[in-house]
N, CA, C and O atoms as a GROMACS GRO file, in nm:
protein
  416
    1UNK      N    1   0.068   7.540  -2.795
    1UNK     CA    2  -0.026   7.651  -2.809
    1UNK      C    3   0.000   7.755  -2.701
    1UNK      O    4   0.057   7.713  -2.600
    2UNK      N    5  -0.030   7.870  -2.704
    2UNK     CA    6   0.050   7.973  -2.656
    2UNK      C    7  -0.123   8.004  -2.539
    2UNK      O    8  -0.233   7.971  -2.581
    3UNK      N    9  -0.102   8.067  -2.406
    3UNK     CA   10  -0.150   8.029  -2.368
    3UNK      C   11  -0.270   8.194  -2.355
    3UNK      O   12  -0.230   8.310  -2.357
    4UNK      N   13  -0.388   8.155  -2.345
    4UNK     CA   14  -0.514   8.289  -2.391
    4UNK      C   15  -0.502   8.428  -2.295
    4UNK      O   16  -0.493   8.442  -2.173
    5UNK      N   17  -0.506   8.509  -2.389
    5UNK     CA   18  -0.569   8.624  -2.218
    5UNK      C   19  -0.662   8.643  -2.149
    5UNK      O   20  -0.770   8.626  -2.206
    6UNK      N   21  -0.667   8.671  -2.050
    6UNK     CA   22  -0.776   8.649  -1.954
    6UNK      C   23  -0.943   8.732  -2.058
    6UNK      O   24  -1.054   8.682  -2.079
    7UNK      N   25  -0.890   8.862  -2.095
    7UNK     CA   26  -0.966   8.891  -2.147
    7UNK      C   27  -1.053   8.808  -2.305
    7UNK      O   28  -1.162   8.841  -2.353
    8UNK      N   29  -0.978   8.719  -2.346
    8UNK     CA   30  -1.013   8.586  -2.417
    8UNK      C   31  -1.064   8.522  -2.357
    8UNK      O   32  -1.169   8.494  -2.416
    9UNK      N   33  -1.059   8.473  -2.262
    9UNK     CA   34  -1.106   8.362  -2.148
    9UNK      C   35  -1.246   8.418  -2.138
    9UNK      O   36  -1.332   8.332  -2.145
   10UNK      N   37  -1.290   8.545  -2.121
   10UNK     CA   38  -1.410   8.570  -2.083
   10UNK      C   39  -1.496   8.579  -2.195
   10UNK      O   40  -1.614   8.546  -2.182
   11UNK      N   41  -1.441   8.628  -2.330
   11UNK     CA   42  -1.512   8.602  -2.412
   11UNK      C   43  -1.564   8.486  -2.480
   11UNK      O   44  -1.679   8.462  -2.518
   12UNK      N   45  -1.438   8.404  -2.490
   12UNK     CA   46  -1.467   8.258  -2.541
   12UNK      C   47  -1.592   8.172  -2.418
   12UNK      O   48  -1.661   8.074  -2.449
   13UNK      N   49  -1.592   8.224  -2.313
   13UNK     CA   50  -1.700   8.168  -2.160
   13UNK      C   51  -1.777   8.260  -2.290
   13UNK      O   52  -1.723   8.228  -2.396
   14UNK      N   53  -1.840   8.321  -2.302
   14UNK     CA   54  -1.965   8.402  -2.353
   14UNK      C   55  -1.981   8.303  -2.452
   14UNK      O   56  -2.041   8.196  -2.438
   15UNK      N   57  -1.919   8.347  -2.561
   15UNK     CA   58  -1.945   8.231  -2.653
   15UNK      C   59  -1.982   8.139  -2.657
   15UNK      O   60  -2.045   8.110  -2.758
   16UNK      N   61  -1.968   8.046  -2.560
   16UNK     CA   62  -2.011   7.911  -2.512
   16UNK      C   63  -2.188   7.923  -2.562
   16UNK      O   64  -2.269   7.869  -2.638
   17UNK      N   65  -2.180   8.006  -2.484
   17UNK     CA   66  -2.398   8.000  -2.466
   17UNK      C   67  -2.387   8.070  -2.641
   17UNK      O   68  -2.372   7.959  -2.693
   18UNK      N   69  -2.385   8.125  -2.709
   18UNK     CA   70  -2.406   8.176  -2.846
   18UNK      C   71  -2.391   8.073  -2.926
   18UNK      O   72  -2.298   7.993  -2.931
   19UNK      N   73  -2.524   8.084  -3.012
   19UNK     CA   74  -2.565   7.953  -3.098
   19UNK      C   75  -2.459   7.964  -3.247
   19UNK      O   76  -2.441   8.078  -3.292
   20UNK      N   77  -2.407   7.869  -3.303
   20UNK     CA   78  -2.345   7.861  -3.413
   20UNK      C   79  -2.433   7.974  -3.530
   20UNK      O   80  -2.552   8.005  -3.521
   21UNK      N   81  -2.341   8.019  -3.627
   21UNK     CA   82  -2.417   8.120  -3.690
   21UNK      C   83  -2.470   8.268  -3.665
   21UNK      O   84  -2.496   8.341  -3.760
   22UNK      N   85  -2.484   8.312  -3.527
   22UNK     CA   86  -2.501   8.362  -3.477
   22UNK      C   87  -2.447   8.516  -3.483
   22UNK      O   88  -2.332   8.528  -3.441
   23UNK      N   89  -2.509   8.637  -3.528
   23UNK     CA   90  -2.412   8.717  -3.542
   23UNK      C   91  -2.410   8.843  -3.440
   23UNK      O   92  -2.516   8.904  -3.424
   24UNK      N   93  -2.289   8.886  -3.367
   24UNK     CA   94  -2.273   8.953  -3.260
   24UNK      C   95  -2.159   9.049  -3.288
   24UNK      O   96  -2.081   9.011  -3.376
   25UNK      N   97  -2.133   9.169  -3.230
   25UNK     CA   98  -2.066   9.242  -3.197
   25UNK      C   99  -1.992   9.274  -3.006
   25UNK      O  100  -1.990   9.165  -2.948
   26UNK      N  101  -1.970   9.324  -2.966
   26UNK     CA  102  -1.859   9.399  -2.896
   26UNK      C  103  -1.995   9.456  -2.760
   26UNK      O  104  -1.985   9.436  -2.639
   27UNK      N  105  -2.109   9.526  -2.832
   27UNK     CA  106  -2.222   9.553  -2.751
   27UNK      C  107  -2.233   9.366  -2.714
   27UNK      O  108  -2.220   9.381  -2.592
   28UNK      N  109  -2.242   9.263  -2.726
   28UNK     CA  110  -2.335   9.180  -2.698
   28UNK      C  111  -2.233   9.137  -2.560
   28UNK      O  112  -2.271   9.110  -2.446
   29UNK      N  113  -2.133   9.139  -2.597
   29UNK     CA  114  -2.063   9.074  -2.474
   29UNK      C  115  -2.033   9.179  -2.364
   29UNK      O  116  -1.968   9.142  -2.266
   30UNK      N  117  -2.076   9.312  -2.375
   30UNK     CA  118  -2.048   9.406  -2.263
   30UNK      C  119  -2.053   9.354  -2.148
   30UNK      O  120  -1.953   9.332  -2.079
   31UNK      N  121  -2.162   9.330  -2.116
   31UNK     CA  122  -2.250   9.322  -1.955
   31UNK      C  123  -2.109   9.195  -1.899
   31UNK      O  124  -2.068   9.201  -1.783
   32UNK      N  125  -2.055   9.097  -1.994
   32UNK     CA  126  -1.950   9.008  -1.901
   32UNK      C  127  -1.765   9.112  -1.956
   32UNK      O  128  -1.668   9.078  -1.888
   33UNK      N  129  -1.743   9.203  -2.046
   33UNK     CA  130  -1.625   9.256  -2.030
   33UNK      C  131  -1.637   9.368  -1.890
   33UNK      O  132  -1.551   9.384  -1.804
   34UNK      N  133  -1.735   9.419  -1.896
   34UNK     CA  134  -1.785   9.489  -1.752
   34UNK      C  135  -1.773   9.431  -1.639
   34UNK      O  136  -1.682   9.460  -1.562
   35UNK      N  137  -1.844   9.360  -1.619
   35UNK     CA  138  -1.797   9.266  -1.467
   35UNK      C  139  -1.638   9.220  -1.487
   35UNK      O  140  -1.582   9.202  -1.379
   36UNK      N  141  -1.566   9.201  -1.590
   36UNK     CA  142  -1.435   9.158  -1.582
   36UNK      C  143  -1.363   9.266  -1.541
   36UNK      O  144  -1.258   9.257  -1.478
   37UNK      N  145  -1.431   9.397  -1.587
   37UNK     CA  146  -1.332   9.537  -1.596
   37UNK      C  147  -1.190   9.514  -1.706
   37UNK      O  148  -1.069   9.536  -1.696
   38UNK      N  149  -1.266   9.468  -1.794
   38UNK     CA  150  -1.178   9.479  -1.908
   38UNK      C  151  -1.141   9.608  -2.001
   38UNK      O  152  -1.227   9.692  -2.029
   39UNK      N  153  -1.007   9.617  -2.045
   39UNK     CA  154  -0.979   9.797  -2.085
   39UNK      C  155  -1.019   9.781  -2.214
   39UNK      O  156  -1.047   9.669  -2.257
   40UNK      N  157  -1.028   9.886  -2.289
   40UNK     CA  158  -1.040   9.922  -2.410
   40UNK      C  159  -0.942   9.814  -2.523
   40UNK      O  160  -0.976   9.755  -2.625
   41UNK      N  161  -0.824   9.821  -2.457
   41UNK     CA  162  -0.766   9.725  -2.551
   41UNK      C  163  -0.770   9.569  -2.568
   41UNK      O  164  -0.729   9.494  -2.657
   42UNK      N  165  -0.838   9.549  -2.447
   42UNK     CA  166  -0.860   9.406  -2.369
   42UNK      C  167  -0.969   9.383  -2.442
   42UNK      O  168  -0.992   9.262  -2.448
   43UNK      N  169  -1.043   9.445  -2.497
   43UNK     CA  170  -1.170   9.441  -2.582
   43UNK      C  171  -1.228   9.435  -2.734
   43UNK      O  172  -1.327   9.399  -2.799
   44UNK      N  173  -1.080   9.502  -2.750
   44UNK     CA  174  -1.066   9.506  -2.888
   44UNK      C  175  -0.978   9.384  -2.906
   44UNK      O  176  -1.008   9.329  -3.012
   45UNK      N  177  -0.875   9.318  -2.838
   45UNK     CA  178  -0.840   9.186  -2.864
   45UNK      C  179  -0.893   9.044  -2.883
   45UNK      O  180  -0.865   8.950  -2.958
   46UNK      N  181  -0.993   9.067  -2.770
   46UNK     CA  182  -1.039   8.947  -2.745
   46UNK      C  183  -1.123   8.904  -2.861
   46UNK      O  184  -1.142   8.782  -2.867
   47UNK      N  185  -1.176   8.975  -2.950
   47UNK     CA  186  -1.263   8.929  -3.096
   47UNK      C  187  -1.140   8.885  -3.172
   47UNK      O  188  -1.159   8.797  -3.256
   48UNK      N  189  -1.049   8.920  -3.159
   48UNK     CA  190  -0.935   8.946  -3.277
   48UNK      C  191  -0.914   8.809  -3.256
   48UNK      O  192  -0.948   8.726  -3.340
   49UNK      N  193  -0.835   8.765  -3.100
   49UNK     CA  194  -0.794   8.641  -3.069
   49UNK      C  195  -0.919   8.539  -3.105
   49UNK      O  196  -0.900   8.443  -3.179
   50UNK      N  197  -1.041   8.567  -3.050
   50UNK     CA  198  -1.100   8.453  -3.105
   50UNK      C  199  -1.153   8.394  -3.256
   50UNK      O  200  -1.213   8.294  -3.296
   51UNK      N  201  -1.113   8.476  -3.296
   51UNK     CA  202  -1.144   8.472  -3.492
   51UNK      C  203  -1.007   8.366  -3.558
   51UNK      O  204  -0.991   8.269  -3.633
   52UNK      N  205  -0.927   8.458  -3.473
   52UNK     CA  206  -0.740   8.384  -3.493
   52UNK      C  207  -0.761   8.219  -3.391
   52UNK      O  208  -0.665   8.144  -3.408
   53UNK      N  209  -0.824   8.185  -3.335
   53UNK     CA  210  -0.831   8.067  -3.320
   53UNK      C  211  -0.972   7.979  -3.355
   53UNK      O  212  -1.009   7.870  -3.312
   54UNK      N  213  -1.045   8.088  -3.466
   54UNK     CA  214  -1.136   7.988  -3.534
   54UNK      C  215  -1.270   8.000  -3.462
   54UNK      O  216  -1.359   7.972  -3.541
   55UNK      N  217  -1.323   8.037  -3.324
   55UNK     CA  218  -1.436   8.055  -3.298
   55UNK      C  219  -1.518   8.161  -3.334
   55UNK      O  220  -1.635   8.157  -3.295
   56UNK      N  221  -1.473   8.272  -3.412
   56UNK     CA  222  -1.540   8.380  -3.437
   56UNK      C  223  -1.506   8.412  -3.583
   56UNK      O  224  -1.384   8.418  -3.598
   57UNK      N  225  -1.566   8.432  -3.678
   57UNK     CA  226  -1.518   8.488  -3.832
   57UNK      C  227  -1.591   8.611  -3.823
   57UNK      O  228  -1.709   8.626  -3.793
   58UNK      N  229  -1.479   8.722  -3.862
   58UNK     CA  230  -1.586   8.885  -3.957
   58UNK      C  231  -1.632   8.845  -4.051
   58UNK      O  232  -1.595   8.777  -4.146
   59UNK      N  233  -1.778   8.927  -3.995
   59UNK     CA  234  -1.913   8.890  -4.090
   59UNK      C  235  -1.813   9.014  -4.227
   59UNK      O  236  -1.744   9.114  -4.203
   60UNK      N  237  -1.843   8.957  -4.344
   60UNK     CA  238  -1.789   9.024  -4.474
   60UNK      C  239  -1.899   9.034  -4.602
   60UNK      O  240  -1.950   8.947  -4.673
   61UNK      N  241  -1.910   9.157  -4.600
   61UNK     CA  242  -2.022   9.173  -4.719
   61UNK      C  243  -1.948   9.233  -4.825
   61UNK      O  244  -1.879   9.335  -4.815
   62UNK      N  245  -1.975   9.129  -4.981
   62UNK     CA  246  -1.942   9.204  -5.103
   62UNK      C  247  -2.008   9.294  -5.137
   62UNK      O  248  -2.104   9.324  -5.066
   63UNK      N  249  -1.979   9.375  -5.263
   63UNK     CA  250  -2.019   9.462  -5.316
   63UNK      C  251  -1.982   9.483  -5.444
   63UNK      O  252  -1.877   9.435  -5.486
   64UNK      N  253  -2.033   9.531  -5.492
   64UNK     CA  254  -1.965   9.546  -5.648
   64UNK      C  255  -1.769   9.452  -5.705
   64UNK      O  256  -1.657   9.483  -5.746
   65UNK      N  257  -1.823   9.374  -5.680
   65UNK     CA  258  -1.693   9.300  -5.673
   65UNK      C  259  -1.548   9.311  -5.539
   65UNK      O  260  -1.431   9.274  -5.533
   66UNK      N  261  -1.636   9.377  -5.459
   66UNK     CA  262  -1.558   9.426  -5.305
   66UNK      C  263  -1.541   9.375  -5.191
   66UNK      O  264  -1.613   9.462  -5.142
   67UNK      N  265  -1.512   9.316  -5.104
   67UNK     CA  266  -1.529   9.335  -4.995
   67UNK      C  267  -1.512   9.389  -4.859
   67UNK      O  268  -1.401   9.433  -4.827
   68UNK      N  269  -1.597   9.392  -4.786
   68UNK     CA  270  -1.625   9.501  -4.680
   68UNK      C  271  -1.633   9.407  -4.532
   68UNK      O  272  -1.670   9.290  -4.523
   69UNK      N  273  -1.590   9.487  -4.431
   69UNK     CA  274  -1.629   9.410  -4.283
   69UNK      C  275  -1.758   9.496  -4.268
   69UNK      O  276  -1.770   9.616  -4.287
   70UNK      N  277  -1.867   9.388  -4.221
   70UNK     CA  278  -1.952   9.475  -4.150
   70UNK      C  279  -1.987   9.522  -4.035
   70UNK      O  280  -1.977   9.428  -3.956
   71UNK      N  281  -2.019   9.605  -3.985
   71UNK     CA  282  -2.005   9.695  -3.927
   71UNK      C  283  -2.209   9.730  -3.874
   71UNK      O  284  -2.312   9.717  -3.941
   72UNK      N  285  -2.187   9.776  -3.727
   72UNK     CA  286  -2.280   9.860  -3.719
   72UNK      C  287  -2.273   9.950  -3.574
   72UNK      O  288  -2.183   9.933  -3.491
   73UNK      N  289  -2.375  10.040  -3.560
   73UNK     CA  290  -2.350  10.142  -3.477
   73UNK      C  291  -2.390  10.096  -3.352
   73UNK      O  292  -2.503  10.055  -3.325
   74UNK      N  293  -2.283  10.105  -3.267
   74UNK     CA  294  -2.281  10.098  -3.130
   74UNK      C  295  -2.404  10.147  -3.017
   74UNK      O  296  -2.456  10.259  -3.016
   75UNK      N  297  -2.442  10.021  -2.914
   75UNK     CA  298  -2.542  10.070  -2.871
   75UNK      C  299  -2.510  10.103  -2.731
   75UNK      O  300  -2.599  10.119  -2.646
   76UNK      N  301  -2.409  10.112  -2.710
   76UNK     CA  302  -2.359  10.179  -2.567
   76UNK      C  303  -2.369  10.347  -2.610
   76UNK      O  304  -2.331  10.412  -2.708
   77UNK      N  305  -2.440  10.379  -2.486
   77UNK     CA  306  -2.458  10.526  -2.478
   77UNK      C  307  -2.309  10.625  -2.487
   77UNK      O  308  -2.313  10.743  -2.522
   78UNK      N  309  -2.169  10.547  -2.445
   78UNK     CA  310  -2.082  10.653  -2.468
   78UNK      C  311  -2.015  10.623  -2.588
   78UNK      O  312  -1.903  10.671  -2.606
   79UNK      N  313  -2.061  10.558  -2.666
   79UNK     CA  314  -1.968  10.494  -2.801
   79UNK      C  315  -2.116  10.529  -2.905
   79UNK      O  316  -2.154  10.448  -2.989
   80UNK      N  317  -2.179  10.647  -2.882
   80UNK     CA  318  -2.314  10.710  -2.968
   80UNK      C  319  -2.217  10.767  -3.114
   80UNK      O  320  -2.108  10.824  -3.108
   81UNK      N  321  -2.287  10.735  -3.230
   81UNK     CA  322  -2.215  10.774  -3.361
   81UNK      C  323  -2.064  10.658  -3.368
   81UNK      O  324  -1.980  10.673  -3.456
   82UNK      N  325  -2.053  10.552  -3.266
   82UNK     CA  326  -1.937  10.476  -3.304
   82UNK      C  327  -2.010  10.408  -3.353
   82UNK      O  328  -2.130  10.383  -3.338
   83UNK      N  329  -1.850  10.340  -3.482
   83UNK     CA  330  -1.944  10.157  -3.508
   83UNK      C  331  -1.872  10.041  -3.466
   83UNK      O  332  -1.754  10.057  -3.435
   84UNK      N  333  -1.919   9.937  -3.460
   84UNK     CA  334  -1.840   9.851  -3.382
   84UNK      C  335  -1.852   9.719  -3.528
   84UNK      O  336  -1.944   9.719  -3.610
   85UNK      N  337  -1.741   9.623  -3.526
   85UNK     CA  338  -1.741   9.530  -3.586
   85UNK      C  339  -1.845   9.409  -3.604
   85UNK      O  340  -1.851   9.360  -3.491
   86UNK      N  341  -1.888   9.373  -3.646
   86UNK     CA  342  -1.941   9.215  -3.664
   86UNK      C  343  -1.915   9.114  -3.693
   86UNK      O  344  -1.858   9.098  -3.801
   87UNK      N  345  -1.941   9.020  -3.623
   87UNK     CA  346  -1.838   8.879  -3.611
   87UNK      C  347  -1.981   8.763  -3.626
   87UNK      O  348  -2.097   8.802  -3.612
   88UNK      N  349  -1.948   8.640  -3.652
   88UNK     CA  350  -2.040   8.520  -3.718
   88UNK      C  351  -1.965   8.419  -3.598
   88UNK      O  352  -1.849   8.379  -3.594
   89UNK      N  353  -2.028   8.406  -3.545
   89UNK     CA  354  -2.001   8.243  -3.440
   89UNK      C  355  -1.978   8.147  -3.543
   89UNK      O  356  -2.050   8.147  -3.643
   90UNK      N  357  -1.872   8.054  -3.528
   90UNK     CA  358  -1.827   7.944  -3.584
   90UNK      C  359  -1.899   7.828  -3.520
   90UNK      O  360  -1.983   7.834  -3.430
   91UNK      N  361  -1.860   7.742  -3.571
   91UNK     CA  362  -1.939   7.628  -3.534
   91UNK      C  363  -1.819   7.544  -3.469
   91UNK      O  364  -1.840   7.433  -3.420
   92UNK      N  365  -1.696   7.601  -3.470
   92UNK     CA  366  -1.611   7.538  -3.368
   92UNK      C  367  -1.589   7.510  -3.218
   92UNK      O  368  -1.565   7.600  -3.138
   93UNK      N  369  -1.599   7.379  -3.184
   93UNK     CA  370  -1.670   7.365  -3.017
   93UNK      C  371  -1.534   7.427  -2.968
   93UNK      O  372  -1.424   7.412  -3.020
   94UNK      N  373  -1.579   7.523  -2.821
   94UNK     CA  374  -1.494   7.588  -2.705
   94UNK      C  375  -1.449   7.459  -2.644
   94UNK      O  376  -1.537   7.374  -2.631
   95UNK      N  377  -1.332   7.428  -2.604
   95UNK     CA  378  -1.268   7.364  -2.510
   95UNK      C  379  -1.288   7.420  -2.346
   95UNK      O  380  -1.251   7.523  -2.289
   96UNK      N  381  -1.342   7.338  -2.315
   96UNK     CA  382  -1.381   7.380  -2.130
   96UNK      C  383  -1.217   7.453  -2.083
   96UNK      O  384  -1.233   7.558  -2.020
   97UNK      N  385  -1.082   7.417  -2.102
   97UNK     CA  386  -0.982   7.436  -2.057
   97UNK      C  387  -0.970   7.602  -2.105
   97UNK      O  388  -0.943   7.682  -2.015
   98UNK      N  389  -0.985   7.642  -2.216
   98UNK     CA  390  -0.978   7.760  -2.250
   98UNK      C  391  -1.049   7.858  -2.159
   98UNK      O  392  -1.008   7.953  -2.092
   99UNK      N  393  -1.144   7.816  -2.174
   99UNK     CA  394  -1.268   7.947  -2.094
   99UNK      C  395  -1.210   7.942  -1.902
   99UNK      O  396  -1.285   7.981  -1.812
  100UNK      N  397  -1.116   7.907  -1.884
  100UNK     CA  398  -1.120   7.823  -1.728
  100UNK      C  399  -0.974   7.955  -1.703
  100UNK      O  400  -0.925   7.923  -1.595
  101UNK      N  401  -0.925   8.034  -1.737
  101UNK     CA  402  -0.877   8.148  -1.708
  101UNK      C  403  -0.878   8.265  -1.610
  101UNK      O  404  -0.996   8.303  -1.607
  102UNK      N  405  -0.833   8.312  -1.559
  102UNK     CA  406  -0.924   8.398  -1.458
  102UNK      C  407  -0.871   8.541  -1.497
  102UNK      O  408  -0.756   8.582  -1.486
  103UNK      N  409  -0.960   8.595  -1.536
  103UNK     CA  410  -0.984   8.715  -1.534
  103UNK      C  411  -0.947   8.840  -1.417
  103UNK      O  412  -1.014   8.855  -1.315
  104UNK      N  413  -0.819   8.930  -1.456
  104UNK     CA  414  -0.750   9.029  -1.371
  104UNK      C  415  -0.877   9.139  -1.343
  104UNK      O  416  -0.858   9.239  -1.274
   0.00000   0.00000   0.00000
C-alpha cells in the first residue's frame, strides 16, 4: 500500500470522531486543514484519497433517471457563492497507523 499524505493523515484523524453515515463536506474539516496549513490542493485531495480508500463515499442524488454529486454552498466567508462537495462517512474502521502521519 502506497503510503498517505500528510494532508490525508489529517483528515482521516478527523474522521475518526465522525459517526458512520454521517454527511460532511470540506467546511466541516476546516478548523483541523487550518491548523495543518493545508493548500488548496492539499484539500481538495484529501476527500478524493479518502473515498479511494473506502472511508468516505460522494453523497449521489438521482434524478430523472440521472445522477448527480451533491453539492452545497460553502460556508467559509471567502468561498461565498462557492459550492463544495458532499461526502457520506463509511462505516469503514480508520487504522490508528494511518492517521499517525505528520502533517508539513
Amino acid at each position: 500500500m502506497t503510503p498517505i499524505s500528510p494532508a490525508t493523515a489529517v483528515l482521516l484523524r478527523f474522521l475518526q470522531t465522525v459517526p458512520t453515515n454521517a454527511v460532511l463536506t470540506a467546511d466541516a474539516w476546516r478548523t483541523e486543514a487550518d491548523a495543518a496549513q493545508l493548500n488548496i490542493a492539499e484539500r481538495g485531495a484529501a476527500p478524493r484519497n479518502a473515498a479511494r480508500l473506502g472511508y468516505l463515499e460522494p453523497l449521489v442524488v438521482e434524478h430523472a433517471g440521472r445522477r448527480f454529486l451533491a453539492c452545497e454552498p460553502s460556508s467559509r466567508e471567502h468561498g461565498k457563492g462557492g459550492r463544495v462537495l458532499a461526502y457520506v462517512r463509511t462505516d469503514k474502521a480508520i487504522p490508528v497507523h494511518l492517521c499517525q502521519a505528520v502533517a508539513s
